[in-house]
Predicted model as a PDB file, atoms N, CA, C, CB and O in Angstrom, pLDDT in the B-factor column:
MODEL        1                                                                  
ATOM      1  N   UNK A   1      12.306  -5.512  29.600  1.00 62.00           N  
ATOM      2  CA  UNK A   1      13.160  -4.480  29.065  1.00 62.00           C  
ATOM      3  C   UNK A   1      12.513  -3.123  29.308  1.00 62.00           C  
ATOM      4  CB  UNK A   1      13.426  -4.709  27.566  1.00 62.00           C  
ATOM      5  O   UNK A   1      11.323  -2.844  29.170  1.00 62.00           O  
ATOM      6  N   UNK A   2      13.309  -2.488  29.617  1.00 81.00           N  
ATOM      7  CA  UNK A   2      12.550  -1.113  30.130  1.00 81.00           C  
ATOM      8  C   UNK A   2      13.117   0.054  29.360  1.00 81.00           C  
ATOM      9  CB  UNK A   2      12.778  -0.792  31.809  1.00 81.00           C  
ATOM     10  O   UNK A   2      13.975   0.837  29.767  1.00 81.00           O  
ATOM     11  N   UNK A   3      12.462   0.055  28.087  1.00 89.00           N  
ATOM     12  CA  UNK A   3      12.730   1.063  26.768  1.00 89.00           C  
ATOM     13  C   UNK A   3      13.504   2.261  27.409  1.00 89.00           C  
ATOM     14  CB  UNK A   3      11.166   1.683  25.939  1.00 89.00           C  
ATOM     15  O   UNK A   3      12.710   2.880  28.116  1.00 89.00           O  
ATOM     16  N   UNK A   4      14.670   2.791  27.434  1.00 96.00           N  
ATOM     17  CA  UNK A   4      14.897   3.905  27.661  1.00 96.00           C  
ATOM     18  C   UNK A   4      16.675   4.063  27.879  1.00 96.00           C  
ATOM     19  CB  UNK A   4      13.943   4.245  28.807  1.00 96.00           C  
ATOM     20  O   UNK A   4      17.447   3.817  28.806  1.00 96.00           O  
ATOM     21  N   UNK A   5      16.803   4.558  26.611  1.00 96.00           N  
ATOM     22  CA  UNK A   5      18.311   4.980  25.912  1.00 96.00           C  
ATOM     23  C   UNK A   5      19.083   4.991  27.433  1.00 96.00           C  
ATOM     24  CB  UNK A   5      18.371   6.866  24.872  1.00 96.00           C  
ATOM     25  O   UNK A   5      18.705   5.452  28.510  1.00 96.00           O  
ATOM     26  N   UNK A   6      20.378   4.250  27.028  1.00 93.00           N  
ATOM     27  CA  UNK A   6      21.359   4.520  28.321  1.00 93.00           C  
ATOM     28  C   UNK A   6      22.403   5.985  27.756  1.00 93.00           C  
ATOM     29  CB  UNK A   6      22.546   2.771  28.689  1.00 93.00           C  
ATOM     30  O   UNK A   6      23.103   6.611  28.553  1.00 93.00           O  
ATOM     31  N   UNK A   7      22.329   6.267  26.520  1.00 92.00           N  
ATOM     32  CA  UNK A   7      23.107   7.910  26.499  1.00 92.00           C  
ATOM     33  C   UNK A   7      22.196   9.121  26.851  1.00 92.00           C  
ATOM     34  CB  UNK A   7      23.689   8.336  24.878  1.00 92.00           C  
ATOM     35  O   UNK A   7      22.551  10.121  27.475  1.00 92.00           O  
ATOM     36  N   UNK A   8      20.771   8.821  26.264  1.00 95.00           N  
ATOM     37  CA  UNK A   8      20.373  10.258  26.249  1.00 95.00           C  
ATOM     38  C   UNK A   8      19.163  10.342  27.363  1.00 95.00           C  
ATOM     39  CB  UNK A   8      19.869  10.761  24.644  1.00 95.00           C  
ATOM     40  O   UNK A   8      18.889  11.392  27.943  1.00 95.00           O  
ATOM     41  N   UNK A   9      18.506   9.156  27.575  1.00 96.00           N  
ATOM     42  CA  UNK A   9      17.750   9.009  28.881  1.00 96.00           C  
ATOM     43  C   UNK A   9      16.374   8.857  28.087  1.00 96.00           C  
ATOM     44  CB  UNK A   9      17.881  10.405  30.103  1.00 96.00           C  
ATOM     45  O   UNK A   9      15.389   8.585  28.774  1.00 96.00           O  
ATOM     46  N   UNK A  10      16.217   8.995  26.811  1.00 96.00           N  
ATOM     47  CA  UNK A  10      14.872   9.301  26.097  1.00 96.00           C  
ATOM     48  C   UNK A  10      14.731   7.932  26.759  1.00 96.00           C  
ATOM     49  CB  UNK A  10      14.635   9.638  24.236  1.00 96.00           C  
ATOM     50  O   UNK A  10      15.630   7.195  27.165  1.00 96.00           O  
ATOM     51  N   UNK A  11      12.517   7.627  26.794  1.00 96.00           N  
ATOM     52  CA  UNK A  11      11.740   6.637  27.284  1.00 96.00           C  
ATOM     53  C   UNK A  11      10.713   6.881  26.628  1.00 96.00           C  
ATOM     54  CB  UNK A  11      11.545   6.533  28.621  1.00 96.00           C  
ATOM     55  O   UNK A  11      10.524   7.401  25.528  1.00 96.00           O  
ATOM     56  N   UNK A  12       9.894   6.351  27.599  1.00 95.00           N  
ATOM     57  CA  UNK A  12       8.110   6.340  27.101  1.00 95.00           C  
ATOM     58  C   UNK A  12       7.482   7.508  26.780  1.00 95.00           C  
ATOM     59  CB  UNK A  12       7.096   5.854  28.208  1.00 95.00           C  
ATOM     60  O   UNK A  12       8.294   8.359  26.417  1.00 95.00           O  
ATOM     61  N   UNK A  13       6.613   7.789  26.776  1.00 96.00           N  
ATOM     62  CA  UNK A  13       6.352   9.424  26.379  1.00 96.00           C  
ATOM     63  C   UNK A  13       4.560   8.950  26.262  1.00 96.00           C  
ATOM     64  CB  UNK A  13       7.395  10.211  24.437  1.00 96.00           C  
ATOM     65  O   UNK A  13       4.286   7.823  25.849  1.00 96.00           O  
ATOM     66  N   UNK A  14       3.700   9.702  26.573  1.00 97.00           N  
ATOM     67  CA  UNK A  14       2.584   9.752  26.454  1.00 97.00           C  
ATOM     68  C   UNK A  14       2.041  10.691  25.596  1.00 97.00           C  
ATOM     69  CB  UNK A  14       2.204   9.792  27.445  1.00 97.00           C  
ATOM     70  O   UNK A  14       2.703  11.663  25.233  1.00 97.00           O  
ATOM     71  N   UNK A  15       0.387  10.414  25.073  1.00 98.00           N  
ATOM     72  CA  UNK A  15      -0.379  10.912  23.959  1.00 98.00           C  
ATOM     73  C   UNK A  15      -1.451  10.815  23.844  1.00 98.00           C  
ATOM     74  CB  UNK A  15      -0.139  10.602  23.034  1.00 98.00           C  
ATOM     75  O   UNK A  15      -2.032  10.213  24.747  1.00 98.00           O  
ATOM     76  N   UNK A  16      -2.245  11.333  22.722  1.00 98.00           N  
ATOM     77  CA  UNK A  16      -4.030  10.567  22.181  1.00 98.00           C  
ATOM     78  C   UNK A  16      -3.672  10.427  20.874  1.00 98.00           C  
ATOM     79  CB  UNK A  16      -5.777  11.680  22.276  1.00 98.00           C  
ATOM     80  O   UNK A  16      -3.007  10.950  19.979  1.00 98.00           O  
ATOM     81  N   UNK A  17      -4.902   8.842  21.318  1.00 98.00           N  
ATOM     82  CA  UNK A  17      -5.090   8.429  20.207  1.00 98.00           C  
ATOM     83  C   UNK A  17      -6.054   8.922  19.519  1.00 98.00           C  
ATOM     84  CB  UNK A  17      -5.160   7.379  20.235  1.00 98.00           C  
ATOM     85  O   UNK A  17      -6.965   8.570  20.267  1.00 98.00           O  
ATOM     86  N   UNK A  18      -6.736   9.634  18.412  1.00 98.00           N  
ATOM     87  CA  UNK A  18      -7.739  10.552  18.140  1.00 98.00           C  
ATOM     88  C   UNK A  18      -8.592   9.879  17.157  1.00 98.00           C  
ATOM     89  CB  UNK A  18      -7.215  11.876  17.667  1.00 98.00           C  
ATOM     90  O   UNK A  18      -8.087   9.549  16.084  1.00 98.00           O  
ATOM     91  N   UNK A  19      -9.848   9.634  17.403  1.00 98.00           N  
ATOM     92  CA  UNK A  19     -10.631   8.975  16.121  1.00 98.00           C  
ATOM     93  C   UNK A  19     -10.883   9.623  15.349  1.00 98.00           C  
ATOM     94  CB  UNK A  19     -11.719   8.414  16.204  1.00 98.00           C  
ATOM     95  O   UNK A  19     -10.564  10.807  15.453  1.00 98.00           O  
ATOM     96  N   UNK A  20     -11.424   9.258  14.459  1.00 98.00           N  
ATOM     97  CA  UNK A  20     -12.618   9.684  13.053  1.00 98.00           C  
ATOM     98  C   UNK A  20     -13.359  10.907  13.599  1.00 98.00           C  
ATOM     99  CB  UNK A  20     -14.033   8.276  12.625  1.00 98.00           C  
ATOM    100  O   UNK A  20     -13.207  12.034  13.128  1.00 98.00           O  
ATOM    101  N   UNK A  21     -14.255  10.584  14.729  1.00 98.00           N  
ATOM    102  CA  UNK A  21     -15.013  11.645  15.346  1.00 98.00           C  
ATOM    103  C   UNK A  21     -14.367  12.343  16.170  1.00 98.00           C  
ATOM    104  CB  UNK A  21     -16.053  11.273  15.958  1.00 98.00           C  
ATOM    105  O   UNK A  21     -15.060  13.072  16.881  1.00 98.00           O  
ATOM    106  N   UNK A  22     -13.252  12.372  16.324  1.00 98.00           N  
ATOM    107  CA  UNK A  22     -11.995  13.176  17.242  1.00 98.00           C  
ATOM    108  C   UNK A  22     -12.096  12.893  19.125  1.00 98.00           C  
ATOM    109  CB  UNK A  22     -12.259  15.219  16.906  1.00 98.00           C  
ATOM    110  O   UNK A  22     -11.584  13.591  20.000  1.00 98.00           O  
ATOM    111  N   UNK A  23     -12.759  11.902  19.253  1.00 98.00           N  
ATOM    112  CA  UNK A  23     -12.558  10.988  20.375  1.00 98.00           C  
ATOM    113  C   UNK A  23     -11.076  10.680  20.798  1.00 98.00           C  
ATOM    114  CB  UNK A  23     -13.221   9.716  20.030  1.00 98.00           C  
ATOM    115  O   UNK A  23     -10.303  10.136  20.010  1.00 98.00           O  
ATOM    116  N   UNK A  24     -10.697  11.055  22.098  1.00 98.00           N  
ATOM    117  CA  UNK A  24      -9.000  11.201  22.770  1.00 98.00           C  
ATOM    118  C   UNK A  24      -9.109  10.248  23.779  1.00 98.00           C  
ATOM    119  CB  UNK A  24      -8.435  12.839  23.540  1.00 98.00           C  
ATOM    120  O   UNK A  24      -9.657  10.345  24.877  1.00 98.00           O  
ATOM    121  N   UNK A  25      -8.420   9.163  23.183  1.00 98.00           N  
ATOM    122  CA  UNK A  25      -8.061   8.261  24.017  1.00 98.00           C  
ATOM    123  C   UNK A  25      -6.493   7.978  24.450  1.00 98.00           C  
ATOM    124  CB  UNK A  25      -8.615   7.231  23.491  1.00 98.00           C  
ATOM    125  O   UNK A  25      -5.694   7.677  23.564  1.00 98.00           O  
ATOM    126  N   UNK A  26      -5.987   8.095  26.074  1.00 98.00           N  
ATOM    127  CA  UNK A  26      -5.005   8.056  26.103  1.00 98.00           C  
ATOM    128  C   UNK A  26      -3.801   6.685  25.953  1.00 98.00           C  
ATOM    129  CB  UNK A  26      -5.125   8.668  26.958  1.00 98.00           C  
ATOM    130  O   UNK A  26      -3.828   5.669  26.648  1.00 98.00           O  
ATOM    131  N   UNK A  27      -2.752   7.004  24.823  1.00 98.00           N  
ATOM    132  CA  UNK A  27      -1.775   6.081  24.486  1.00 98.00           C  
ATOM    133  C   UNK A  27      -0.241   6.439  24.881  1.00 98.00           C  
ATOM    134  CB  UNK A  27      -1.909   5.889  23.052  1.00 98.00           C  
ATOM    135  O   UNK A  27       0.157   7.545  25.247  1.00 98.00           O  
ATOM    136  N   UNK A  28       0.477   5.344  24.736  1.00 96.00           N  
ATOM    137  CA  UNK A  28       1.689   6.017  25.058  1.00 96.00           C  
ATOM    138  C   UNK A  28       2.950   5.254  24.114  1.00 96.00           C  
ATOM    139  CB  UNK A  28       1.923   5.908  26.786  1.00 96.00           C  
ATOM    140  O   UNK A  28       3.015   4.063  23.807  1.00 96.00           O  
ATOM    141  N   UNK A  29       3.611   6.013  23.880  1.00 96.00           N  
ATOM    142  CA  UNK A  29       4.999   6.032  22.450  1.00 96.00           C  
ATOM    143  C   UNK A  29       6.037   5.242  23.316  1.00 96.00           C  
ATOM    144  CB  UNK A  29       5.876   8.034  21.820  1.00 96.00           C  
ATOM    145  O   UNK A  29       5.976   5.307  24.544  1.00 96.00           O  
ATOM    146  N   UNK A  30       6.868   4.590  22.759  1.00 95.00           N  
ATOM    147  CA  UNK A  30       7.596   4.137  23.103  1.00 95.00           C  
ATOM    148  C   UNK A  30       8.975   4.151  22.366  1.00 95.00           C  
ATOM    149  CB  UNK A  30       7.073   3.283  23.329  1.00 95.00           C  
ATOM    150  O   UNK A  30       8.977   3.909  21.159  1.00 95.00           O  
ATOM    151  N   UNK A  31       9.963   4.377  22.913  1.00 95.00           N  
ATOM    152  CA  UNK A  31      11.357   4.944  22.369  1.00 95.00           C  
ATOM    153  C   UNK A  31      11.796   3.666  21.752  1.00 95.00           C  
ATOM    154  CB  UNK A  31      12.521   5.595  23.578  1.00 95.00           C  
ATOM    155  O   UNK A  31      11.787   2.567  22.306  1.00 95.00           O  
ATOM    156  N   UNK A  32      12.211   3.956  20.449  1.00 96.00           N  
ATOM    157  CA  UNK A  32      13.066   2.863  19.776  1.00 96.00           C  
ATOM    158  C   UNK A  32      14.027   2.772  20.027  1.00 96.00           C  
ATOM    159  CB  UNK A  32      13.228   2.794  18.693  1.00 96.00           C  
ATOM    160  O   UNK A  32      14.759   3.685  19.644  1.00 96.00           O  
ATOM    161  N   UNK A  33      14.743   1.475  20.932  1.00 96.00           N  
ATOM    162  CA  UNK A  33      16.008   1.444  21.760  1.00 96.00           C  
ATOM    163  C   UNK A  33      16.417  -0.487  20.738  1.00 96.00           C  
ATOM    164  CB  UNK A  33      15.556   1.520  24.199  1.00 96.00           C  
ATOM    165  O   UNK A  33      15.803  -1.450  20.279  1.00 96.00           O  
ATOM    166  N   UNK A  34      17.845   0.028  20.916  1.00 95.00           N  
ATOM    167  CA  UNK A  34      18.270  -1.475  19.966  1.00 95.00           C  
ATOM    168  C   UNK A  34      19.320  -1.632  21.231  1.00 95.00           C  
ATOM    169  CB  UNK A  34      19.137  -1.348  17.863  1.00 95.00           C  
ATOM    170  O   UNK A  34      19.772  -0.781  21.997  1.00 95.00           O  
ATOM    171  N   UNK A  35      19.501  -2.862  21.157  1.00 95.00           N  
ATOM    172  CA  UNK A  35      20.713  -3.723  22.390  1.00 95.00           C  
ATOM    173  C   UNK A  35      21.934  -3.579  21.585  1.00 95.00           C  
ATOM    174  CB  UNK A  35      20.442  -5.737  22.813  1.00 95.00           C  
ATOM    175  O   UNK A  35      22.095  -4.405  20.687  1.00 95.00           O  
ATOM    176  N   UNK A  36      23.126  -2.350  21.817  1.00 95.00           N  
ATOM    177  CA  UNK A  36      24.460  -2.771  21.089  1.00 95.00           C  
ATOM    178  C   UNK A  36      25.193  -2.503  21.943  1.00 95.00           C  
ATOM    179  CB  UNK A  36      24.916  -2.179  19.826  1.00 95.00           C  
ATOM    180  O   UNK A  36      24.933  -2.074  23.067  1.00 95.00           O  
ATOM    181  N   UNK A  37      26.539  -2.825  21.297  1.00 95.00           N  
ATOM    182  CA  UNK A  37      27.692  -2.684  22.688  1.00 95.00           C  
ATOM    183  C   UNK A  37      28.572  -1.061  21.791  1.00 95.00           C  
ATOM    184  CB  UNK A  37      29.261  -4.798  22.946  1.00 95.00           C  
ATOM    185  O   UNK A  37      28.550  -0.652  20.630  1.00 95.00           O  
ATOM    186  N   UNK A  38      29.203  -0.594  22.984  1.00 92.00           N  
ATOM    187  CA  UNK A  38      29.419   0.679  22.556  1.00 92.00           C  
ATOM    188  C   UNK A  38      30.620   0.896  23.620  1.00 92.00           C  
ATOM    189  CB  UNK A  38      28.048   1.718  22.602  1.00 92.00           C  
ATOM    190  O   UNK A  38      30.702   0.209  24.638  1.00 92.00           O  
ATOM    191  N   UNK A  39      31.532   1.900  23.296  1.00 91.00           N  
ATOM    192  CA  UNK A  39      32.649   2.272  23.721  1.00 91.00           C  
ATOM    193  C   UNK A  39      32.117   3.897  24.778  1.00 91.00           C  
ATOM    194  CB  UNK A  39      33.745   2.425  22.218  1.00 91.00           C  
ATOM    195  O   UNK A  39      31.460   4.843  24.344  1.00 91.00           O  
ATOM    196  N   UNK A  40      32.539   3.771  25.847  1.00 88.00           N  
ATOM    197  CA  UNK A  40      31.682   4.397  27.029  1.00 88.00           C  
ATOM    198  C   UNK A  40      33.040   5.008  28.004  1.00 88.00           C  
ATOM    199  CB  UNK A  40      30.526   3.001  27.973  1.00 88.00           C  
ATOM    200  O   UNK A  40      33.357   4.265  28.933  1.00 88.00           O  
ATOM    201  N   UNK A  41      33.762   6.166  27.864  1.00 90.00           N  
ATOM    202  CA  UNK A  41      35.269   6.116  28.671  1.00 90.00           C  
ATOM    203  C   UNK A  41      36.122   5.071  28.143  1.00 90.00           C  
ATOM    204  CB  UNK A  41      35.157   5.787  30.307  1.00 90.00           C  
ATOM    205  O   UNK A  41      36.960   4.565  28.889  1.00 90.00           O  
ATOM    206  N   UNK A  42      36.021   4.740  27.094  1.00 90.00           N  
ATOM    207  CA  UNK A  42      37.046   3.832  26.490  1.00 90.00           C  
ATOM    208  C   UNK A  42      37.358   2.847  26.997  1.00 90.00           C  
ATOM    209  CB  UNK A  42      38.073   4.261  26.297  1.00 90.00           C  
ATOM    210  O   UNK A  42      38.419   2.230  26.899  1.00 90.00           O  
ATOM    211  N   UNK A  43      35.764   2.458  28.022  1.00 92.00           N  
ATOM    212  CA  UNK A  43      35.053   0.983  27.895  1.00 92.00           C  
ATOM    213  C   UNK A  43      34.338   0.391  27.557  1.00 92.00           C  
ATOM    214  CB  UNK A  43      34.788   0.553  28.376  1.00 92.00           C  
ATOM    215  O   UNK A  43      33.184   0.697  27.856  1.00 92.00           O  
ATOM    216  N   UNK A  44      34.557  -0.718  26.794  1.00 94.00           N  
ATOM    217  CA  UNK A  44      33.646  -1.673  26.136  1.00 94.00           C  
ATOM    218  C   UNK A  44      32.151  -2.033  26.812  1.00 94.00           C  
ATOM    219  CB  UNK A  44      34.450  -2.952  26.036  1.00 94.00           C  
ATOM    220  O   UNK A  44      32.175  -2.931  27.654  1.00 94.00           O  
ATOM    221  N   UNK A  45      30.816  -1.398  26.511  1.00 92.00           N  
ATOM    222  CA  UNK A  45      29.510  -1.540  27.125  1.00 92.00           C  
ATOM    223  C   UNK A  45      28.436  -1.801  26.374  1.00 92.00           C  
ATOM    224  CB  UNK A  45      29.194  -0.524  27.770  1.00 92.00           C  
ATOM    225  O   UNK A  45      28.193  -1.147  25.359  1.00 92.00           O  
ATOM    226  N   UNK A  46      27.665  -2.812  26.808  1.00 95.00           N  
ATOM    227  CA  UNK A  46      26.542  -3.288  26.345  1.00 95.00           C  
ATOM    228  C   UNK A  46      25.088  -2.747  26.989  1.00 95.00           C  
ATOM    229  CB  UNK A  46      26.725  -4.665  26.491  1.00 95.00           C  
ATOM    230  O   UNK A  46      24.738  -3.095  28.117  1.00 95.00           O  
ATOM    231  N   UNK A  47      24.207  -1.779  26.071  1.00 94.00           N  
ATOM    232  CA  UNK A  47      23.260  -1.705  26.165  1.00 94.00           C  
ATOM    233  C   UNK A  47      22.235  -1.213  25.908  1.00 94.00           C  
ATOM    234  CB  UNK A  47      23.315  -1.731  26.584  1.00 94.00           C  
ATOM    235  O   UNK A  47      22.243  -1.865  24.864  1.00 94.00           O  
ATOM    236  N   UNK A  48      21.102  -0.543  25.832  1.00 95.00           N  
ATOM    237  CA  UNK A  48      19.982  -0.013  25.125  1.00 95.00           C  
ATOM    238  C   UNK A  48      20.056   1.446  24.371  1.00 95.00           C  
ATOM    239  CB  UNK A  48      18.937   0.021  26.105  1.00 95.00           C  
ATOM    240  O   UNK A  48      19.998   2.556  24.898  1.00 95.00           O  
ATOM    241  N   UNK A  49      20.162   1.203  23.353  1.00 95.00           N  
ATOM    242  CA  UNK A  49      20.455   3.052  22.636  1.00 95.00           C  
ATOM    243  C   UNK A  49      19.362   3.219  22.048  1.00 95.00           C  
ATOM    244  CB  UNK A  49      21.775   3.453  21.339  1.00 95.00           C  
ATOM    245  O   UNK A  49      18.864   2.152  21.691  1.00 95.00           O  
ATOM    246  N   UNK A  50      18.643   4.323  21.740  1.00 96.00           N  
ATOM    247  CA  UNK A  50      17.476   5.011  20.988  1.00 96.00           C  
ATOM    248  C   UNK A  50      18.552   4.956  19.594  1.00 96.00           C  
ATOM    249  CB  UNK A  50      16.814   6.851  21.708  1.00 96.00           C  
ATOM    250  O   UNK A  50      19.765   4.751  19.565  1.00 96.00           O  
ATOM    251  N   UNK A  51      17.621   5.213  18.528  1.00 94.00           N  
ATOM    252  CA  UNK A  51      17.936   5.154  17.187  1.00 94.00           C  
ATOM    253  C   UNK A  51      18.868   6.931  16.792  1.00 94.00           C  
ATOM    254  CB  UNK A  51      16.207   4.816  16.281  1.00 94.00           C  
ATOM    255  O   UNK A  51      19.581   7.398  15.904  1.00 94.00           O  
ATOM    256  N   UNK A  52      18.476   7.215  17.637  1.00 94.00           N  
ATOM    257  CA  UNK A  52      18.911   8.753  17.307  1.00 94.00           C  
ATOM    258  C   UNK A  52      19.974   8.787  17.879  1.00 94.00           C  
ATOM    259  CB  UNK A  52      18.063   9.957  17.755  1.00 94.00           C  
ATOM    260  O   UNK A  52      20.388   9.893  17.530  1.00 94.00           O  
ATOM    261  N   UNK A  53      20.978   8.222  18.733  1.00 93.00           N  
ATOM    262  CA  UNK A  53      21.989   8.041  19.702  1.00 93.00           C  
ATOM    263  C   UNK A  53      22.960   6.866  18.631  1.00 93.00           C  
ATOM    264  CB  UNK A  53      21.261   7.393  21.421  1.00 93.00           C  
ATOM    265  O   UNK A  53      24.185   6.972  18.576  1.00 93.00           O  
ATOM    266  N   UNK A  54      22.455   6.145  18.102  1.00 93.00           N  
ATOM    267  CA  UNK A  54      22.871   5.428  17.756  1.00 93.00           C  
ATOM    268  C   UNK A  54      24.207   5.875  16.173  1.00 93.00           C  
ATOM    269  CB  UNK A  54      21.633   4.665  17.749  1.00 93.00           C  
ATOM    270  O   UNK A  54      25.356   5.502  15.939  1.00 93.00           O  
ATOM    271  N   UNK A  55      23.591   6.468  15.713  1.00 93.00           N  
ATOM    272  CA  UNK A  55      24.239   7.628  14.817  1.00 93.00           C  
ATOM    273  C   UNK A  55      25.845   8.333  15.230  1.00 93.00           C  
ATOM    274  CB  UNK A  55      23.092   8.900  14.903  1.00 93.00           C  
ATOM    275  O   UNK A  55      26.865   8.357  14.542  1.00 93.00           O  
ATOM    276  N   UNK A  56      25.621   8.823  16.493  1.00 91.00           N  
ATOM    277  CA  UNK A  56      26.550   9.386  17.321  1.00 91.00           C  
ATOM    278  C   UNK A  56      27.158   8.364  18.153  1.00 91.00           C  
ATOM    279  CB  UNK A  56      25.982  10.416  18.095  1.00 91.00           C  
ATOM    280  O   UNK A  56      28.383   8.298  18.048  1.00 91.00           O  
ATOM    281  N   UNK A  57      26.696   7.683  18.824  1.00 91.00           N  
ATOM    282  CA  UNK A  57      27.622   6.411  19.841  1.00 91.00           C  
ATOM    283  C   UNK A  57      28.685   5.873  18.750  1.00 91.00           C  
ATOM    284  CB  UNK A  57      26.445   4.761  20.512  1.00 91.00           C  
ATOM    285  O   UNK A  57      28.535   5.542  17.574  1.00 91.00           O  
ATOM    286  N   UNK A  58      30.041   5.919  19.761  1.00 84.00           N  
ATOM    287  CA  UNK A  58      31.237   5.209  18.975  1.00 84.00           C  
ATOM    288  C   UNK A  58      31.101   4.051  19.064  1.00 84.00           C  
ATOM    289  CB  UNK A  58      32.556   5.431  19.343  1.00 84.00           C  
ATOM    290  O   UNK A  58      31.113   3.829  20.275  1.00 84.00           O  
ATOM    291  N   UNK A  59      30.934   2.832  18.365  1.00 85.00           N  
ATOM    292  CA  UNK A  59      30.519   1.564  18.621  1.00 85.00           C  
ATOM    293  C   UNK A  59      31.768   0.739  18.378  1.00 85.00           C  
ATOM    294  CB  UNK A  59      29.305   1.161  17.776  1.00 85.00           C  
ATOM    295  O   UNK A  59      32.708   0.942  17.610  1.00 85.00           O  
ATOM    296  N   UNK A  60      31.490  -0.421  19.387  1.00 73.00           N  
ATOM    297  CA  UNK A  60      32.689  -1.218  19.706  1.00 73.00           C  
ATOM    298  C   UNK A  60      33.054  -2.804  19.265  1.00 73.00           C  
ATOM    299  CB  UNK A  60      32.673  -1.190  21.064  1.00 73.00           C  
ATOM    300  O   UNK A  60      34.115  -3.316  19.624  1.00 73.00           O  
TER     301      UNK A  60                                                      
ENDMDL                                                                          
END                                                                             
């Protein structure tokens, strides 16, 4: 599965991870995408939405 909203395009996103002693180690975020089906041109479509899209998508 390759995390990354089919409305808004959001994905992976990179970062540091920062210790105690402020040591930067590089990590990377990953977009919270759920599998629903959704109305797309007022066709019925199945597939990966971010949580923030999900709010707004007309669902089917």
């Amino acid at each position: 599965m390759s995390r990354v909203c089919n409305v808004c395009g959001k994905g992976q996103t990179t970062g540091n991870n920062v210790s105690h002693s402020k040591r930067r180690t590089r990590r990377t975020f990953k977009a919270n995408v759920q599998k629903i089906s959704y109305l797309e041109n007022g066709k019925q479509v199945t597939g990966y939405v971010c949580t923030r899209c999900l709010k707004t998508v007309e669902r089917a």
